[in-house]
N, C-alpha and C positions, 0 to 999 in steps of 0.2 A: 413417652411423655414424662414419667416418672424422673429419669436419668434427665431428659431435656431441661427439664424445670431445674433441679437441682444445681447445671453445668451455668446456666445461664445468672442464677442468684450469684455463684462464686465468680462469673466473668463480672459482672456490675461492679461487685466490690474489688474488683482488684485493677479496675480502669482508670486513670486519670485524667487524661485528656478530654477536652467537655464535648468536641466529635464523636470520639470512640461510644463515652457514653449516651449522647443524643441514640446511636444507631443502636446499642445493647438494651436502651431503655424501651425502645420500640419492638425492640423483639421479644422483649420480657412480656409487654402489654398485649402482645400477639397470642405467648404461651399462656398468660393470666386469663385471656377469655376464653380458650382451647379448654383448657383446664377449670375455669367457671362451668361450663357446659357440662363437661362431663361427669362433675361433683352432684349438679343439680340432677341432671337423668339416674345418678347413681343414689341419691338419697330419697329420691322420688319414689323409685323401685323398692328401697327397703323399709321404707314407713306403708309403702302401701300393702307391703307382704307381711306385716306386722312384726317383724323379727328384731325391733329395735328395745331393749331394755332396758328402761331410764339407771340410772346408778344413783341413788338420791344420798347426797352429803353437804356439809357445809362449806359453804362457796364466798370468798372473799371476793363481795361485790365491786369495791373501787378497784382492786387490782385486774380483775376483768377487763374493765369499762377503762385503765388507761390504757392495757394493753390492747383493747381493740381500737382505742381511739392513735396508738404510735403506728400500730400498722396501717392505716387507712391514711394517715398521713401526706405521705408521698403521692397517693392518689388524689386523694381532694385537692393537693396543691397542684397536680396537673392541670387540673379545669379551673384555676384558681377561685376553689371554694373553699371557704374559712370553716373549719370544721372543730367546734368547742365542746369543752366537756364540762359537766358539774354534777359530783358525783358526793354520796356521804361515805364514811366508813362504816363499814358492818358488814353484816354476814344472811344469805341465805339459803335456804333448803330445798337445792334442787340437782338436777343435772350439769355439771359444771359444761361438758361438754356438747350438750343439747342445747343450754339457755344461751351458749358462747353460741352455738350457729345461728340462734334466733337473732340475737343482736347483728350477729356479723351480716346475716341477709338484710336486714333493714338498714344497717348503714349503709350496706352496698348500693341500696336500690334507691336509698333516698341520695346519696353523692352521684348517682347513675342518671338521676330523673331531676337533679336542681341547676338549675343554669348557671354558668358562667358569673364570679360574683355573687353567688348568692352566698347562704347558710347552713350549717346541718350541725343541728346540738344533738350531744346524747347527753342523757339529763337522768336523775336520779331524785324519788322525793319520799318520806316516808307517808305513808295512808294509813295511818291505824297499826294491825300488828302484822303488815306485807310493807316490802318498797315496790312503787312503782318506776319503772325505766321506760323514758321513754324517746323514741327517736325522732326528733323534728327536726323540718326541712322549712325553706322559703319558695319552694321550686308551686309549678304549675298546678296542684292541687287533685285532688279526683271529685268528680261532679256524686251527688249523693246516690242517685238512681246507678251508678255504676261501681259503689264502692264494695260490694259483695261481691262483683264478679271480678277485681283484683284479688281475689284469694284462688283461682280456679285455674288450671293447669293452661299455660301456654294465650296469659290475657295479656298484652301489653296496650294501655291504651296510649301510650305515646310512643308507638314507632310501627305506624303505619308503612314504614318504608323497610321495616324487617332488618333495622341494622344490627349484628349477632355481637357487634360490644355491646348494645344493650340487654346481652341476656336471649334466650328465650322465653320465659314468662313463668318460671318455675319459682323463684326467689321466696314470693308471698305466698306460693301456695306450701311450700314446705314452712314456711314460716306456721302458716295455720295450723300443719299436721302434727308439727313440734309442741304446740303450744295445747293442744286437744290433749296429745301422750304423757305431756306434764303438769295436766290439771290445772292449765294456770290461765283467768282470762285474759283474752286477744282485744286491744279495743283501737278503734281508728278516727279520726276527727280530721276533715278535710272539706274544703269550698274550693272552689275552681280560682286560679290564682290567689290563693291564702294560704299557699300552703300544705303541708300535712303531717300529722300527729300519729305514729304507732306508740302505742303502749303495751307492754306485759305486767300484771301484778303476781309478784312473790312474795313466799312467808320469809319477815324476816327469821332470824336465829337469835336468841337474846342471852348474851355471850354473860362472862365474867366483869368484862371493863364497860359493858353499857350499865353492868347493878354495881358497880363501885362508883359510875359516873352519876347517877341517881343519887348516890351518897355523898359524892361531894369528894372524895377520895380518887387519889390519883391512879391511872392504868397500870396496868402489869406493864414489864417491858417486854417488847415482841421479841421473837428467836428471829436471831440471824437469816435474815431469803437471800436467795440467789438472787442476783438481779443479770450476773451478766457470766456468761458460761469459759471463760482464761481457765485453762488449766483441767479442764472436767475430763477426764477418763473416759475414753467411750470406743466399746468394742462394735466392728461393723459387720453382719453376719448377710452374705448372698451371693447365689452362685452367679447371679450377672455380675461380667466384669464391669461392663459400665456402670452400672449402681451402685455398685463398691467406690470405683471411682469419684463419682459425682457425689455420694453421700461422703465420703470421707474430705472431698475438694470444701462442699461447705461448712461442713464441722472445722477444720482445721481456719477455715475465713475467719469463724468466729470465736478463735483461739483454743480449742479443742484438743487433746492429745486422743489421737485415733490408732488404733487396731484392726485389718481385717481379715476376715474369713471366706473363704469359698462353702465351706460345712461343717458341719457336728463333728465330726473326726479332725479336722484343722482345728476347729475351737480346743480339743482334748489335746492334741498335741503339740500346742504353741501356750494354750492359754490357761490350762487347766488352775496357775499356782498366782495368775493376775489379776487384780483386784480393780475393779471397774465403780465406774460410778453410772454409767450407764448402759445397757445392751440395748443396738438395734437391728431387730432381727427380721428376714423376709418369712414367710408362712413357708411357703415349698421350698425343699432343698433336696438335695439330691442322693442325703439318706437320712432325710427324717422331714420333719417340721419344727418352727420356731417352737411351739409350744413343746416340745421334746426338750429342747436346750432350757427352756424356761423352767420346767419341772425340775431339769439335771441343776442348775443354777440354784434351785430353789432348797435341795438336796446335799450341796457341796459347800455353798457358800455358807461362814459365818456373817457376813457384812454384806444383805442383799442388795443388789442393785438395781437403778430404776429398771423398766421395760418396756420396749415399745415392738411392736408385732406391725409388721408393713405386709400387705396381700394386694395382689390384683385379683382375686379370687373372691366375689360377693355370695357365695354358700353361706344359706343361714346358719348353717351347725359349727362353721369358723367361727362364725361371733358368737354363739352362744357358749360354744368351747371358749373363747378368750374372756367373755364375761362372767366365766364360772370360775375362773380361775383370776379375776381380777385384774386383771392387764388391758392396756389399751389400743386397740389396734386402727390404722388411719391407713384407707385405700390409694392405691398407687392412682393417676397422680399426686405426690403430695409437695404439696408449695413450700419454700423454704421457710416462712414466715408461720407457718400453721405445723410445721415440725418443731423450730425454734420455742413456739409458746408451749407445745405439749412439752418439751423440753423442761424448761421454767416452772410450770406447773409441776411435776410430777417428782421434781426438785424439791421443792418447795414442799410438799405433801408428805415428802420422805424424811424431809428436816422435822418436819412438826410443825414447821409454820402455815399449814392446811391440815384441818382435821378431817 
């Protein structure tokens, strides 16, 4: 599924012909709901084993909230639904990668559940000394005596006929389990055809350029971000040849200068003296694991490079090893689109333009 996903993001972008891509866009939506399924059964499993531990840092809200609103894009325009944003600048104190799922399940679920021509804003507002974000739709509403039991494993109240693009009925419930783990309340406002309203409140961060704006004085200038990945250096570590493959097919789509590896000992004697801007590495190899090379990288190199750690292995003590050591790791299958941002991000966070 892993390779599948990968193969299929680089066939889209390199198709022309508006056939070609009618038939590649439907198998992509094939592998997007294969792969919705199994993210949700897998993130269900590890919030409920409790092995998930928040990272809490400062999180550039609008940049978030465009990048989730570019990826969903393409989708809302499927069903032709107009999907807006309105977001402020600023920064807050949480899990970048936990409050990014929160959002992404609630946009999903609300583009999932709003008809045809309808709406779906994500919207940002300040409250005091939190922002609140919140996701609203025009679609069919939830009646009030049923709005607690859309937080509860496997509830959909609109698809009585069990169709599996809709989901299984996990979306909300990991929505709640997120939002409990990072102390931040969950609130919901909906009538039966009015619509509905999810909200999270966060603290904001009350940076440098909000107390010079107070003053009347103008902003720092921000440090150079990445916006778009031409040229990135990026080493590819796995002993599947197809993942090597397909991970390197997409990186290279999106202008990439790629490298790969079969293992630890290919890495030493091809790459020892090459300067990367990014490693991405599978957990198990075939004499060691990722966090081996990561440790050696961390050891050798003057000029470290980003990290990304890819596993189909959900053992709580991987994550706990990857989160002791700071690094961020994303379960096999993973979507071209949810690599590409962690990409962006960690980019970004390296430059100084993310604290």
């Amino acid at each position: 599924m892993h390779a599948l996903g990968l193969f299929v993001g680089e066939l889209h972008s390199r198709l022309d012909k508006p056939e070609q891509k009618k038939i590649a866009s439907k198998v992509e939506e094939s592998v997007e709901a294969l792969s919705s399924l199994l993210d949700s059964l897998l993130d269900i499993s590890k919030l409920d084993a409790g092995i998930v531990i928040p990272q809490i840092q400062g999180v550039d809200i609008e940049s978030m909230m465009r990048r989730l609103v570019q990826d969903f894009d393409s989708v809302a325009q499927r069903k032709n639904i107009t999907l807006r944003i309105r977001c402020l600048k600023g920064a807050v104190l949480s899990d970048p990668v936990l409050l990014e799922r929160i959002l992404l399940n609630l946009l999903s679920n609300a583009i999932r559940y709003t008809p045809p021509n309808g709406t779906v804003l994500l919207a940002c507002r300040r409250r005091g000394d939190n922002f609140s974000i919140e996701v609203r739709d025009n679609g069919i509403g939830i009646p009030v005596d049923e709005q607690e039991n859309v937080f509860r494993e496997f509830v959909q109240l609109a698809n009585s006929a069990r169709d599996r693009s809709k989901g299984i009925g996990l979306g909300l419930a990991i929505v709640d389990r997120l939002a409990k783990l990072l102390n931040i309340p969950l609130t919901l406002r909906s009538a039966p055809n009015q619509g509905s309203t999810f909200s999270v409140s966060v603290p904001r961060v009350f940076g440098v350029d909000e107390l010079l704006a107070e003053q009347g004085l103008p902003s720092i200038t921000p440090m150079p971000r990445h916006d778009r990945l031409e040229s990135l250096r990026v080493l590819v570590v796995d002993d599947d040849m197809l993942v090597r493959s397909s991970t390197a097919g997409i990186l290279e789509s999106w202008g990439c200068y790629v490298r790969v590896a079969k293992d630890l000992q290919e890495v030493k004697d091809k790459y020892s003296a090459t300067v990367f801007d990014l490693v991405i590495c599978d957990y198990r190899l075939p004499d060691g694991d990722g966090l081996m090379l990561a440790d050696s990288i961390k050891d050798t190199c003057e000029v470290q490079p980003a990290f990304i750690l890819i596993s189909g292995d959900t053992a709580p003590e991987i994550l706990q090893a990857t989160n002791e050591r700071g690094h961020h790791l994303l379960h096999k299958p993973v979507r071209p689109a949810k690599l590409r941002s962690l990409m962006l991000f960690l980019l970004k966070k390296r430059d100084g333009s993310i604290q």
